[in-house]
TIVEX-538066 format. One line per field, with one value per atom (N, C-alpha, C): residue number from 1; x, y, z; atom name; residue in one letter. Coordinates in steps of 0.1 Angstrom, whole numbers. Layout:
// residues N
fivex: (NUM/...)
u: (X/...)
v: (Y/...)
w: (Z/...)
voke: (CA/...)
tifi: (A/...)
// end
This chain:
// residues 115
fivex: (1/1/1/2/2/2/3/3/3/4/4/4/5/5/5/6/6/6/7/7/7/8/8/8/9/9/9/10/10/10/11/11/11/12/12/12/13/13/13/14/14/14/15/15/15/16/16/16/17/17/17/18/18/18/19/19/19/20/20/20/21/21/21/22/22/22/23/23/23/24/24/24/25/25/25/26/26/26/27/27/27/28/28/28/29/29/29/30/30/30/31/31/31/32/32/32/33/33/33/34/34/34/35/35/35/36/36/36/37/37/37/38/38/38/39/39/39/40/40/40/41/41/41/42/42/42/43/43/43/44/44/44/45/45/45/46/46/46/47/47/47/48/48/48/49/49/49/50/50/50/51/51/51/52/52/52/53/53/53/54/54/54/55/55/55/56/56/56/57/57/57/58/58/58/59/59/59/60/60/60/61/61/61/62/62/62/63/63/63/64/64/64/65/65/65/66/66/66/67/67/67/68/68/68/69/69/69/70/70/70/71/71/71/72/72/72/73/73/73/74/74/74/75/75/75/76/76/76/77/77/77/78/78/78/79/79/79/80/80/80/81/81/81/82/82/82/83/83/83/84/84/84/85/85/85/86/86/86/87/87/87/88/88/88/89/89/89/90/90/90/91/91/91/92/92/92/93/93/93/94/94/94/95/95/95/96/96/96/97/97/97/98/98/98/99/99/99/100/100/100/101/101/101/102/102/102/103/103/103/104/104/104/105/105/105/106/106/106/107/107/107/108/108/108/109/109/109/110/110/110/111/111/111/112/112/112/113/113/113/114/114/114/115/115/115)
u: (1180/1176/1165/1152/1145/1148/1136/1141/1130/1134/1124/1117/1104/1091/1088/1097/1099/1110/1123/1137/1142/1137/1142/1153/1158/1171/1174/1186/1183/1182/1173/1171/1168/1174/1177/1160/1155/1143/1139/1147/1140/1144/1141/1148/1129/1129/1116/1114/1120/1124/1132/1132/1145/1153/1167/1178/1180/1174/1179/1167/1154/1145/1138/1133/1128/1116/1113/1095/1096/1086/1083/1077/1087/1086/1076/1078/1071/1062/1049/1035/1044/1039/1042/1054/1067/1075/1081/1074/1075/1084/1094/1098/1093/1083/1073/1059/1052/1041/1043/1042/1044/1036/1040/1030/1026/1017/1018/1007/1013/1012/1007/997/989/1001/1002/1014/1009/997/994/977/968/959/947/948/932/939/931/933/937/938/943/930/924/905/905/909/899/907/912/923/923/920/916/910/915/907/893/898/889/878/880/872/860/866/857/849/851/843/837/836/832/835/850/852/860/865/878/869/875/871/884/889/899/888/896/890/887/898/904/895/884/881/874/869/874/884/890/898/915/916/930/939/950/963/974/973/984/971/982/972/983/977/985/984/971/960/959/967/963/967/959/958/957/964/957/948/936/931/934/942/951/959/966/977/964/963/958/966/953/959/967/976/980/976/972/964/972/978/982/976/975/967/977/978/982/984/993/1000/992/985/974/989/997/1007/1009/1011/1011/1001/986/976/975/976/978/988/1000/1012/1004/995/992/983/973/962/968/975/984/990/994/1002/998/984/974/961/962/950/961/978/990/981/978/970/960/949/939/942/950/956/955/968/980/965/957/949/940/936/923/935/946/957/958/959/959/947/934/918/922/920/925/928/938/950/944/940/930/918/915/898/906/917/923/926/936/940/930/913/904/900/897/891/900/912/918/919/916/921/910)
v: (562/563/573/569/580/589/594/605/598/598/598/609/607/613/624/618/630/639/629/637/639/635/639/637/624/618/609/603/597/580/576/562/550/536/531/522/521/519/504/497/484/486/494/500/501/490/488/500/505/516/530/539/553/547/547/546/555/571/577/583/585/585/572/564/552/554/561/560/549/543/528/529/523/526/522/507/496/487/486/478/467/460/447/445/455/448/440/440/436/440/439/452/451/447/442/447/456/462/473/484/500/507/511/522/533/540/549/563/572/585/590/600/614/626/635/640/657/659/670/673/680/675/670/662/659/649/634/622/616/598/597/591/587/582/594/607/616/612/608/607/594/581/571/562/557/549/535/533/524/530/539/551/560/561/568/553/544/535/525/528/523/505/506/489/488/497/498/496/484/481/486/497/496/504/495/502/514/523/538/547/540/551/555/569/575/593/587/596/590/580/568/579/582/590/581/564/557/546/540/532/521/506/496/495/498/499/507/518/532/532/537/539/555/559/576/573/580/583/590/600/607/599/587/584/573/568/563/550/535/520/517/511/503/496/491/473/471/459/453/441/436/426/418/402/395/394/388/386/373/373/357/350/348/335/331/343/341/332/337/338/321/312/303/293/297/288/286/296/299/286/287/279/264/267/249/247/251/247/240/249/248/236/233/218/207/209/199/183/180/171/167/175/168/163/173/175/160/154/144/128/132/122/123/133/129/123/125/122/109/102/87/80/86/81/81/87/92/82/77/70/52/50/40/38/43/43/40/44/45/29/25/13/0/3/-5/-4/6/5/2/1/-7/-20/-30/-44/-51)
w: (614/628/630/640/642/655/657/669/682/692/705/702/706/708/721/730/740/743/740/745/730/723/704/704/713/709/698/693/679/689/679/685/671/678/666/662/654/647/653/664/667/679/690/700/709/722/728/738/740/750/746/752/750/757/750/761/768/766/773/784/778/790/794/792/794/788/780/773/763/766/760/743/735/721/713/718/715/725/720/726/733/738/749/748/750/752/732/725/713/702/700/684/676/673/658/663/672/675/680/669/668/684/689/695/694/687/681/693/695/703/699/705/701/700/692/693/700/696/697/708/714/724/720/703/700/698/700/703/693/694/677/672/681/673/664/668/653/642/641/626/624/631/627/615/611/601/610/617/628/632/634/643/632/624/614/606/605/601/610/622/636/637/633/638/651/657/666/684/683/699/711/704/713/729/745/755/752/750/757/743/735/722/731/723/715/721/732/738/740/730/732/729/737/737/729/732/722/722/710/707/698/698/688/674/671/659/648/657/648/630/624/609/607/600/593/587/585/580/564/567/553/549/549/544/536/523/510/517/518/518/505/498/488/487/476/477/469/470/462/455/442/432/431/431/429/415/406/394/386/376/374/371/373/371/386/401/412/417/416/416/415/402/400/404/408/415/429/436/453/451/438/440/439/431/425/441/445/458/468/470/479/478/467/455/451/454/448/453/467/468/461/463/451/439/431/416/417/423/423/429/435/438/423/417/407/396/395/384/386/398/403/399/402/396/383/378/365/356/357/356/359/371/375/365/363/351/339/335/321/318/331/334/335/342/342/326/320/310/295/297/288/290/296/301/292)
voke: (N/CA/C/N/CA/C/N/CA/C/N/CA/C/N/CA/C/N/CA/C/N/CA/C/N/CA/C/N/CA/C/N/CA/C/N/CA/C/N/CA/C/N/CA/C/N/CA/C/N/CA/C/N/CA/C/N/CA/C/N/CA/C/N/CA/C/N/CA/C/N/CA/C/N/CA/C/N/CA/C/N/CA/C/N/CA/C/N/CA/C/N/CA/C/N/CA/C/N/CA/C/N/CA/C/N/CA/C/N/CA/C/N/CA/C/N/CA/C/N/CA/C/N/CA/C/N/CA/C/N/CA/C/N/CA/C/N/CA/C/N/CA/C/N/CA/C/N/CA/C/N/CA/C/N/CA/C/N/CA/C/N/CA/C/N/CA/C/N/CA/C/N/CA/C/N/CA/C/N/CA/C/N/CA/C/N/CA/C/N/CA/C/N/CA/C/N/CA/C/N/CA/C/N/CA/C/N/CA/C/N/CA/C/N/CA/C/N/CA/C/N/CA/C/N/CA/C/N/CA/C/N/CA/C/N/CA/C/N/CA/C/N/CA/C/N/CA/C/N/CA/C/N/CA/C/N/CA/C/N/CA/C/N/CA/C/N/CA/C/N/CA/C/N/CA/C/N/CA/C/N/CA/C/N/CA/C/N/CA/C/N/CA/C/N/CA/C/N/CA/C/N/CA/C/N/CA/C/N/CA/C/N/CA/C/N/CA/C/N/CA/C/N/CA/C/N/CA/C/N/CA/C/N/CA/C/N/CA/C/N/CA/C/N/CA/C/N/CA/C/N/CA/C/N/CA/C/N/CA/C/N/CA/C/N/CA/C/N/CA/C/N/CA/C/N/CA/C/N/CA/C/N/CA/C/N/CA/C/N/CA/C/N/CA/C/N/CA/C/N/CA/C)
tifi: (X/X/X/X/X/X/X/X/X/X/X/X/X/X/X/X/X/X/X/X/X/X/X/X/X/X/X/X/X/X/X/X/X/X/X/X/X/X/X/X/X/X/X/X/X/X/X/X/X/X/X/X/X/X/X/X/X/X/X/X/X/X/X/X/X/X/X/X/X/X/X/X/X/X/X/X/X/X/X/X/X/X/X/X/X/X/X/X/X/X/X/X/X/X/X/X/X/X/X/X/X/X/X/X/X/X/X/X/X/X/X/X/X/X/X/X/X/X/X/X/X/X/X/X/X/X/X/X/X/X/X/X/X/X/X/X/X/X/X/X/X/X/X/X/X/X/X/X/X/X/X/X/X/X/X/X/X/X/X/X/X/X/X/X/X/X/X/X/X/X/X/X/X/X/X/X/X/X/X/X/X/X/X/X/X/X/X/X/X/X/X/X/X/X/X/X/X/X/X/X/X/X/X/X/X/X/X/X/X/X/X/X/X/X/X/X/X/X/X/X/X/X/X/X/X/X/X/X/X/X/X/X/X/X/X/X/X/X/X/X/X/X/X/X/X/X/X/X/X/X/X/X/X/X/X/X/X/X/X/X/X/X/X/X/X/X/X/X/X/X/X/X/X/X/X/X/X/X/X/X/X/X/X/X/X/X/X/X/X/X/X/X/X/X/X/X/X/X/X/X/X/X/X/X/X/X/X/X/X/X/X/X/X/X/X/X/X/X/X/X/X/X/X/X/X/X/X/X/X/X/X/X/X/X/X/X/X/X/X/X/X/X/X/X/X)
// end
């Protein structure tokens, strides 16, 4: 469980609202869109990843108190690399059509050219 941001009550992690003061946890009403708060009096554009690489159309930059968007800056992205056996099942999956149609040509030409 985390804590509310204003009354630092314990609150359960898919919770759109405080049960106990009503500050709104979560963007639109959503439990799957974070809203994330300025915690302290410098905005959250300065700590931004959006903002420091000038893609962030949010209205409210560069003075946004919450925001939907927000990225640290300090916290390192993970990238993840796909696996070359994954990599190849995604492509096979995604070409299973064509595969299966040039295997039918294929197959046709073999059939004309043996007769």
């Amino acid at each position: 469980m985390s804590n509310c941001p204003r009354c630092h009550q314990p609150i359960k992690p898919q919770a759109i609202t405080c049960p106990y003061c009503r500050l709104e946890l979560k963007a639109h009403g959503h439990p799957g869109i974070p809203l994330h708060r300025a915690t302290g009096e410098a905005p959250l554009c300065d700590t931004c990843v959006y903002h420091a690489d000038d893609t962030c159309n949010y209205p409210q930059r560069p003075h946004a108190r919450e925001c939907t968007l927000y990225q640290d800056i300090n916290i390192p992205k993970i990238e993840v690399k796909p696996q070359p056996n994954q990599s190849f099942k995604f492509w096979f999956k995604r070409n299973l059509l064509w595969i299966l149609l040039l295997i039918l040509l294929f197959i046709s030409f073999l059939i004309t050219l043996l007769r």
